[in-house]
KETORNU-189089 format. One record per atom (N, C-alpha, C): atom name; x, y, z; residue in three letters. Coordinates in pm, whole numbers. Example, Ala and Ser with C-alpha at 12.3 -4.5 7.8 and 13.67 -1.06 7.14 Angstrom:
2
+------+--------+--------+--------+------+
: name :     c1 :     c2 :     c3 : resn :
+------+--------+--------+--------+------+
:    N :   1319 :   -569 :    780 :  ala :
:   CA :   1230 :   -450 :    780 :  ala :
:    C :   1320 :   -330 :    780 :  ala :
:    N :   1285 :   -225 :    708 :  ser :
:   CA :   1367 :   -106 :    714 :  ser :
:    C :   1290 :      3 :    787 :  ser :
+------+--------+--------+--------+------+
***
This chain:
111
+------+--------+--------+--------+------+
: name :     c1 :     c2 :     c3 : resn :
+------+--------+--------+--------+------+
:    N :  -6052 :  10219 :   8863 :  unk :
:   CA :  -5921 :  10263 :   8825 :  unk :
:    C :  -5891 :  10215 :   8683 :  unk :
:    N :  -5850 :  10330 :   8604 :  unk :
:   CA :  -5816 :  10249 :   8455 :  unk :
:    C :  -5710 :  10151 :   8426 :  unk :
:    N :  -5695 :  10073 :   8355 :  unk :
:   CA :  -5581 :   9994 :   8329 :  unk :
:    C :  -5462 :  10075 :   8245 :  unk :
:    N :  -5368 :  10002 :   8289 :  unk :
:   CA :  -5234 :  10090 :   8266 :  unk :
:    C :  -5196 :   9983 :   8158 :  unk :
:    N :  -5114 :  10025 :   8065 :  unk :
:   CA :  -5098 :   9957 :   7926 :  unk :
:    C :  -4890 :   9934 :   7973 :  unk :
:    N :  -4854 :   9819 :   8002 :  unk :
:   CA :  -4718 :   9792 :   8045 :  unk :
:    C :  -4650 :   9782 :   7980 :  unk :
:    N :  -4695 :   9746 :   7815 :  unk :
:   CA :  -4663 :   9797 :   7687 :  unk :
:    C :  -4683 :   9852 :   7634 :  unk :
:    N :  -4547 :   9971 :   7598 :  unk :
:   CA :  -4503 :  10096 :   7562 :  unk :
:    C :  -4591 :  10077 :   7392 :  unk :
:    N :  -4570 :   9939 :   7306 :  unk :
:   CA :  -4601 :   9988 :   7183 :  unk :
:    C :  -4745 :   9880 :   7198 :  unk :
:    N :  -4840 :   9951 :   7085 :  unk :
:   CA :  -4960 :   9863 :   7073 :  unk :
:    C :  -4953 :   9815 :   6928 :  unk :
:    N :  -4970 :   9696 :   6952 :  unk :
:   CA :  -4913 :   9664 :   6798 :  unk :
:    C :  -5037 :   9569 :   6767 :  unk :
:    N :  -5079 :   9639 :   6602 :  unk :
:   CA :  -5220 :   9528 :   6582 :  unk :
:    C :  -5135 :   9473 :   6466 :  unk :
:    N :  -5130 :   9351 :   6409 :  unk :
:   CA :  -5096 :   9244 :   6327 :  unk :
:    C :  -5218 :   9207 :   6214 :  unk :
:    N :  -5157 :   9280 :   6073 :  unk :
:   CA :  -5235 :   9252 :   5974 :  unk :
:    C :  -5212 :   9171 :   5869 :  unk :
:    N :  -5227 :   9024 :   5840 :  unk :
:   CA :  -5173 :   8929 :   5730 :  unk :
:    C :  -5280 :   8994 :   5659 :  unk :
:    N :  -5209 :   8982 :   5547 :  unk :
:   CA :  -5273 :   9008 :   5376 :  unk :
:    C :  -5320 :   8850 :   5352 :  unk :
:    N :  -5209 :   8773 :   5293 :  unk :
:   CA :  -5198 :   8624 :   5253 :  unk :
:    C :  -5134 :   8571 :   5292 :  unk :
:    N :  -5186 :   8444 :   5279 :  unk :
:   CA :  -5031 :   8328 :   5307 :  unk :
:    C :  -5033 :   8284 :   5135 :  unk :
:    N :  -4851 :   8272 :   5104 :  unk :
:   CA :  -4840 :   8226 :   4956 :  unk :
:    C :  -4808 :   8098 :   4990 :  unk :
:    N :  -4752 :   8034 :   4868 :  unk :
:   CA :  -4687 :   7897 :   4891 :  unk :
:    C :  -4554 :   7940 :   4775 :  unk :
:    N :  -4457 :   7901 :   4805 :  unk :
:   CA :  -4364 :   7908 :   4730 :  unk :
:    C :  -4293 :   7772 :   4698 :  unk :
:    N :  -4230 :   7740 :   4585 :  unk :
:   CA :  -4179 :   7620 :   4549 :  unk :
:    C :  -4019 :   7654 :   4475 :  unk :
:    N :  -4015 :   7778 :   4480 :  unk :
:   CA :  -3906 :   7826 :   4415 :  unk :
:    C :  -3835 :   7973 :   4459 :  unk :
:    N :  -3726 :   7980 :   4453 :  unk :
:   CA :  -3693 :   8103 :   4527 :  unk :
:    C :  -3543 :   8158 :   4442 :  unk :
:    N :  -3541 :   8290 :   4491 :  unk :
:   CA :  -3372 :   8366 :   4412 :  unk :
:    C :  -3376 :   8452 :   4508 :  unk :
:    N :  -3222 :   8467 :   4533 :  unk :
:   CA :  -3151 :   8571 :   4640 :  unk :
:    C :  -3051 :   8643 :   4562 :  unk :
:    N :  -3081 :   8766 :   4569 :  unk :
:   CA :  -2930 :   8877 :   4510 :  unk :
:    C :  -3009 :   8971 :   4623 :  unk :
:    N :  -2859 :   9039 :   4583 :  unk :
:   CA :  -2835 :   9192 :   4724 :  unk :
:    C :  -2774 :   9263 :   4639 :  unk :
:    N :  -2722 :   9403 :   4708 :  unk :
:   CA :  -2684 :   9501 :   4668 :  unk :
:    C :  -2641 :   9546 :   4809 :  unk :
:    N :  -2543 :   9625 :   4820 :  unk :
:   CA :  -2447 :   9664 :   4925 :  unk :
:    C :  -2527 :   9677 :   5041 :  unk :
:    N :  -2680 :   9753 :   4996 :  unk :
:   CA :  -2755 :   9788 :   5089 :  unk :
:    C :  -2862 :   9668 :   5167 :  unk :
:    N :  -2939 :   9638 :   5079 :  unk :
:   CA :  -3075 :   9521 :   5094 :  unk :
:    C :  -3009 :   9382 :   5016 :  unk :
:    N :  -3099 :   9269 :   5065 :  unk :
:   CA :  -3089 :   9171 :   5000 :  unk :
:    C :  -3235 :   9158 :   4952 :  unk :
:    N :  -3298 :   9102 :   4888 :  unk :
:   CA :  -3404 :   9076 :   4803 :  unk :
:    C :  -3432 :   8905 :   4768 :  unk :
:    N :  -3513 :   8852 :   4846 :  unk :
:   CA :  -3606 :   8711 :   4826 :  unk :
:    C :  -3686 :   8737 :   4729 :  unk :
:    N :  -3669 :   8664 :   4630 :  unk :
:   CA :  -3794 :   8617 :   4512 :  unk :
:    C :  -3833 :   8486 :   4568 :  unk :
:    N :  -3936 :   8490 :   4648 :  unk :
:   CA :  -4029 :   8376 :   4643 :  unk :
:    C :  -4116 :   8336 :   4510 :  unk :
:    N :  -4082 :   8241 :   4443 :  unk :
:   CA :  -4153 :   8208 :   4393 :  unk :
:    C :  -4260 :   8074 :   4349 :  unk :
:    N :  -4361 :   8078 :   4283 :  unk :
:   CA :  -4489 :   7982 :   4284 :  unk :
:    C :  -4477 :   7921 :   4141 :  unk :
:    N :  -4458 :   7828 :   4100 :  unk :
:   CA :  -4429 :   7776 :   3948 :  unk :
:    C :  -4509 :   7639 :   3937 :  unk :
:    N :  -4605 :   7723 :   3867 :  unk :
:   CA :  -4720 :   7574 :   3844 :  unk :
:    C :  -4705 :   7531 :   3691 :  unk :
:    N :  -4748 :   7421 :   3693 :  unk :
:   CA :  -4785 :   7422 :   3535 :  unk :
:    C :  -4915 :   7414 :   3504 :  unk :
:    N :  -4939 :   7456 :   3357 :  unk :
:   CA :  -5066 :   7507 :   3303 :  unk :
:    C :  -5067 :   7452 :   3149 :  unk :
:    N :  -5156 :   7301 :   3142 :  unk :
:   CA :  -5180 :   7266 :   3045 :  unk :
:    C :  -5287 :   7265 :   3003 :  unk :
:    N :  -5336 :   7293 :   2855 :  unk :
:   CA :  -5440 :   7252 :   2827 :  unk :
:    C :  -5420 :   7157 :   2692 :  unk :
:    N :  -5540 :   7224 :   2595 :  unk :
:   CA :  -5531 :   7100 :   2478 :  unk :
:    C :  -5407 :   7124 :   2378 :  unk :
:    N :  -5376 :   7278 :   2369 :  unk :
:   CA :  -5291 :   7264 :   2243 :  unk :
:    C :  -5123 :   7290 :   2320 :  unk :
:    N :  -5114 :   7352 :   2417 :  unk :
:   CA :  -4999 :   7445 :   2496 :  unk :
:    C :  -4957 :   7380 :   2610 :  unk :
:    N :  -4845 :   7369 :   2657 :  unk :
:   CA :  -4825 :   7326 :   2776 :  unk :
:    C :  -4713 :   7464 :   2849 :  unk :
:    N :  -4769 :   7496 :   2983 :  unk :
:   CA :  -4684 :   7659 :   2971 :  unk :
:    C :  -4717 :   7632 :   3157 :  unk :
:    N :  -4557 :   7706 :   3156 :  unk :
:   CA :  -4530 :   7699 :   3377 :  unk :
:    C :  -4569 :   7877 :   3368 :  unk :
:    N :  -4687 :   7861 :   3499 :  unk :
:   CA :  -4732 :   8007 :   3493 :  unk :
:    C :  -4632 :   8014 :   3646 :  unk :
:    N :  -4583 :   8139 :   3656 :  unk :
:   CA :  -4461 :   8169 :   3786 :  unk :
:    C :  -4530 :   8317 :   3841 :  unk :
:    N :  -4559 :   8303 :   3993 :  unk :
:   CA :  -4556 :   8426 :   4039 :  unk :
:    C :  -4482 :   8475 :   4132 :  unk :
:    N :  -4412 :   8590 :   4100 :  unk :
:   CA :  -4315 :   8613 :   4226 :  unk :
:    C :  -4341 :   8698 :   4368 :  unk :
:    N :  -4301 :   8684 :   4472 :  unk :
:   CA :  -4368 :   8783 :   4588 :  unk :
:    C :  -4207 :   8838 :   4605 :  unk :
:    N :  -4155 :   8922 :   4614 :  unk :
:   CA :  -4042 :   8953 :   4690 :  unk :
:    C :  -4016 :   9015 :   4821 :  unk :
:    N :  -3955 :   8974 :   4873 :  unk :
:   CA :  -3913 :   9052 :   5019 :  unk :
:    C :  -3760 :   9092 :   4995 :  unk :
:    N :  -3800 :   9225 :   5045 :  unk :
:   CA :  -3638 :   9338 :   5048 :  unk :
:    C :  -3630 :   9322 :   5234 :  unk :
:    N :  -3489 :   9283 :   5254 :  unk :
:   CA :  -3432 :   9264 :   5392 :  unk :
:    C :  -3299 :   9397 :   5424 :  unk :
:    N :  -3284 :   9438 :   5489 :  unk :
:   CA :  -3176 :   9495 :   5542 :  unk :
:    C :  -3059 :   9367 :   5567 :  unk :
:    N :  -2926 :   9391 :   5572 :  unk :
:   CA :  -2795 :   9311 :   5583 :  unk :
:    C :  -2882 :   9272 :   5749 :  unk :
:    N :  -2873 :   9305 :   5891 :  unk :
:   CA :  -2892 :   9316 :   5969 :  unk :
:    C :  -3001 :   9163 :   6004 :  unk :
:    N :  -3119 :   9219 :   5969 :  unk :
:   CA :  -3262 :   9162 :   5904 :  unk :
:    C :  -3232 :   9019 :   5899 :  unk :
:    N :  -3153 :   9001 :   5760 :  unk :
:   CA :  -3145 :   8901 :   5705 :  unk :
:    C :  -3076 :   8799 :   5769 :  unk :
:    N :  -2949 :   8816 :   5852 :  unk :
:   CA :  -2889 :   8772 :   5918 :  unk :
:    C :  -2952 :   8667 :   6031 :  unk :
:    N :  -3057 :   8764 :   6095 :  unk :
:   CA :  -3161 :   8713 :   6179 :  unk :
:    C :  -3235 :   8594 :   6125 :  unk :
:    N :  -3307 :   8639 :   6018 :  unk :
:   CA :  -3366 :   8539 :   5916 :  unk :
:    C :  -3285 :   8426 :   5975 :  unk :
:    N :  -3146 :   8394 :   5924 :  unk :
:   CA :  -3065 :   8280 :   5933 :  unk :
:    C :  -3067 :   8192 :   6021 :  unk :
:    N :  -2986 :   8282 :   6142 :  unk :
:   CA :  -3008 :   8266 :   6244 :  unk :
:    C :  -3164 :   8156 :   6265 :  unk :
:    N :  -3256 :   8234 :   6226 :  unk :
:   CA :  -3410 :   8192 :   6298 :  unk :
:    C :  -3454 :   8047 :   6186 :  unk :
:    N :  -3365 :   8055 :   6095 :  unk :
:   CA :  -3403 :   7932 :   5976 :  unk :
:    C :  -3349 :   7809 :   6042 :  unk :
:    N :  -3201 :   7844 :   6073 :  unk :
:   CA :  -3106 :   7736 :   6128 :  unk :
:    C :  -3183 :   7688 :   6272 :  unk :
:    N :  -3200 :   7775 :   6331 :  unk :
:   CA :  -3274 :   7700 :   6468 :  unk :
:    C :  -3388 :   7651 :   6433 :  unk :
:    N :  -3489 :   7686 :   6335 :  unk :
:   CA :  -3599 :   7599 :   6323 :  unk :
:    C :  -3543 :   7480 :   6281 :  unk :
:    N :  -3471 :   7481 :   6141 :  unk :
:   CA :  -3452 :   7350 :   6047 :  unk :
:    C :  -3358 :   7223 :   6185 :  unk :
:    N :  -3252 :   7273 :   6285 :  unk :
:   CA :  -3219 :   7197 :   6359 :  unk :
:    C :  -3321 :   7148 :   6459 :  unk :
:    N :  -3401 :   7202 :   6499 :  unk :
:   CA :  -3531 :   7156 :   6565 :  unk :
:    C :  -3620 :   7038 :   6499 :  unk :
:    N :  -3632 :   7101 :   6380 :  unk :
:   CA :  -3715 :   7015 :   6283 :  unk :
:    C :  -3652 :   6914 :   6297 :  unk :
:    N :  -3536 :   6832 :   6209 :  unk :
:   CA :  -3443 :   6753 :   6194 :  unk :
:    C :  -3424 :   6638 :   6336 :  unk :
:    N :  -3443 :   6755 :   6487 :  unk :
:   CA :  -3412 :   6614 :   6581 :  unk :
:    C :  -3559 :   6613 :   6612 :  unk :
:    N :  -3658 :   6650 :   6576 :  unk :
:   CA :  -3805 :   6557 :   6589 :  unk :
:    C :  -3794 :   6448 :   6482 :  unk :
:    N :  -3769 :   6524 :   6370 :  unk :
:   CA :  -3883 :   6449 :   6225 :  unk :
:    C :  -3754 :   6411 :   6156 :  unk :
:    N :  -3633 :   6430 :   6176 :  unk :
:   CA :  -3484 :   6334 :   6117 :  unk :
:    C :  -3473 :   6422 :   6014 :  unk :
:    N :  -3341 :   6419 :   5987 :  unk :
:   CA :  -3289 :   6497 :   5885 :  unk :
:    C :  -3358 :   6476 :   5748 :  unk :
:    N :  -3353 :   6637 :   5678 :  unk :
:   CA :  -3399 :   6668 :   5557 :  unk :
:    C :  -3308 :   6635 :   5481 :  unk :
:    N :  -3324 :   6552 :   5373 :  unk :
:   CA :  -3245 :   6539 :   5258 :  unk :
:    C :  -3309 :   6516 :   5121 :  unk :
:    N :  -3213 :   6585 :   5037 :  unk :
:   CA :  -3257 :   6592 :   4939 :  unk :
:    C :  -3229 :   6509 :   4811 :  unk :
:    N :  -3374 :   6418 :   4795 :  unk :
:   CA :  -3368 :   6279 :   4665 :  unk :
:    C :  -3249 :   6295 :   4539 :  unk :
:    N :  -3188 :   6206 :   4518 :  unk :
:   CA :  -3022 :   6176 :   4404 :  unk :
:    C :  -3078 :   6275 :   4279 :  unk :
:    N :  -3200 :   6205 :   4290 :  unk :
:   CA :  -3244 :   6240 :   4131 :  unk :
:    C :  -3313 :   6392 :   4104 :  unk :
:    N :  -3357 :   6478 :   4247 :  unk :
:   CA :  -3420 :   6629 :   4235 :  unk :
:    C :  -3236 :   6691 :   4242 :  unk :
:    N :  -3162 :   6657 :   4336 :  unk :
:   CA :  -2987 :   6698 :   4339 :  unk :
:    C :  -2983 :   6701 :   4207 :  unk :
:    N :  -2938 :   6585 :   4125 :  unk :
:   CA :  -2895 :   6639 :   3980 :  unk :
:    C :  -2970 :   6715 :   3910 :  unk :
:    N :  -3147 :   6735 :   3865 :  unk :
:   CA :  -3204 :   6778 :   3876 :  unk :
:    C :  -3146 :   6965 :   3860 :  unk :
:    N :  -3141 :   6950 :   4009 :  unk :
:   CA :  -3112 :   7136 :   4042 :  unk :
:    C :  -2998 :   7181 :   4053 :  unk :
:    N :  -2879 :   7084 :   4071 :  unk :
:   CA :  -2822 :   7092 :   4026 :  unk :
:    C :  -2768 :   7129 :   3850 :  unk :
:    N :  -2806 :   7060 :   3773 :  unk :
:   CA :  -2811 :   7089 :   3595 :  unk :
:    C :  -2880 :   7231 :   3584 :  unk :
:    N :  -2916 :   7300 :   3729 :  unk :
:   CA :  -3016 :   7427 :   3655 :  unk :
:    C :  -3008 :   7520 :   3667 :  unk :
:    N :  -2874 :   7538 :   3782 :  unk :
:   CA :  -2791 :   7642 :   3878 :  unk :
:    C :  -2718 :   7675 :   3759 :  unk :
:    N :  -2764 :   7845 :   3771 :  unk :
:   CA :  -2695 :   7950 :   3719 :  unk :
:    C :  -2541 :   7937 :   3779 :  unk :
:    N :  -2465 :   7925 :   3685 :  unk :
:   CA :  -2305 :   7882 :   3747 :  unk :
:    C :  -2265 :   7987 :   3811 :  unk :
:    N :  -2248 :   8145 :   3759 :  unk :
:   CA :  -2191 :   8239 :   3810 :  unk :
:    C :  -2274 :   8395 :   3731 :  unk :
:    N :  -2286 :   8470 :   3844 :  unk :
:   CA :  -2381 :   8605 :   3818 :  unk :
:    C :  -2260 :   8743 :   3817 :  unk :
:    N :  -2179 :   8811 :   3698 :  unk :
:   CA :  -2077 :   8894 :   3691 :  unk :
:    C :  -2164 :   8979 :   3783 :  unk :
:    N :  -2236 :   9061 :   3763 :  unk :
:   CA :  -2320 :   9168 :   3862 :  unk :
:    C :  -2449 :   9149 :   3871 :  unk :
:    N :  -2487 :   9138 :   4000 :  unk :
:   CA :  -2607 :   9135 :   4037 :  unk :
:    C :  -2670 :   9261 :   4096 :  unk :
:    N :  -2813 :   9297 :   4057 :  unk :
:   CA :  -2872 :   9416 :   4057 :  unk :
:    C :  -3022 :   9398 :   4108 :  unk :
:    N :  -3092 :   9410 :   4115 :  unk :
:   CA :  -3234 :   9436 :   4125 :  unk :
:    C :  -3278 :   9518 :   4066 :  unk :
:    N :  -3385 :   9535 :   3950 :  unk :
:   CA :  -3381 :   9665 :   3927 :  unk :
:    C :  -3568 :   9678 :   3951 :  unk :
:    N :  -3674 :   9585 :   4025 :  unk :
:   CA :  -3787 :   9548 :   4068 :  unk :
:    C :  -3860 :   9506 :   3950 :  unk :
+------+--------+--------+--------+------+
***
């Protein structure tokens, strides 16, 4: 007798890469929101010293993204009562703080 498939969808799962990101930017537009993951190394040699940056972006639906949250907040509270709260060192705070774009009049994507 053949086997009966009890799931309606067959779903095969294809990773490309795993990145690493160290840096990130969020803007939206009425429709999508848009993650710039980004990778910011530095690259010295003898005469130049230069941060090479690559960006991956992910476009989310309002909906989507929400979830995201949702699924961030329950990991990071999970995390936190194993491994104790994440906090972030006086000196990276001022740091990223001094580096925050104060205010964006319109934000766009344009890719």
């Amino acid at each position: 007798m053949p086997e009966t498939n009890s799931n309606p969808l067959n779903r095969k799962s294809i990773y490309d890469k795993n990145i690493y990101s160290n840096a990130f930017s969020i803007t939206h537009n009425p429709f999508e929101f848009f993650i710039n993951f980004k990778t910011i190394v530095p690259q010295v040699d003898n005469k130049t010293s230069i941060f090479i940056e690559k960006n991956n972006v992910v476009i989310m639906n309002p909906i989507a993204i929400k979830e995201l949250l949702l699924g961030l907040t329950s990991n990071i509270n999970n995390y936190e009562k194993t491994f104790g709260k994440i906090e972030i060192p006086k000196n990276i705070k001022k740091f990223l703080d001094s580096h925050k774009i104060k205010e964006v009049e319109k934000q766009e994507y344009f890719g």
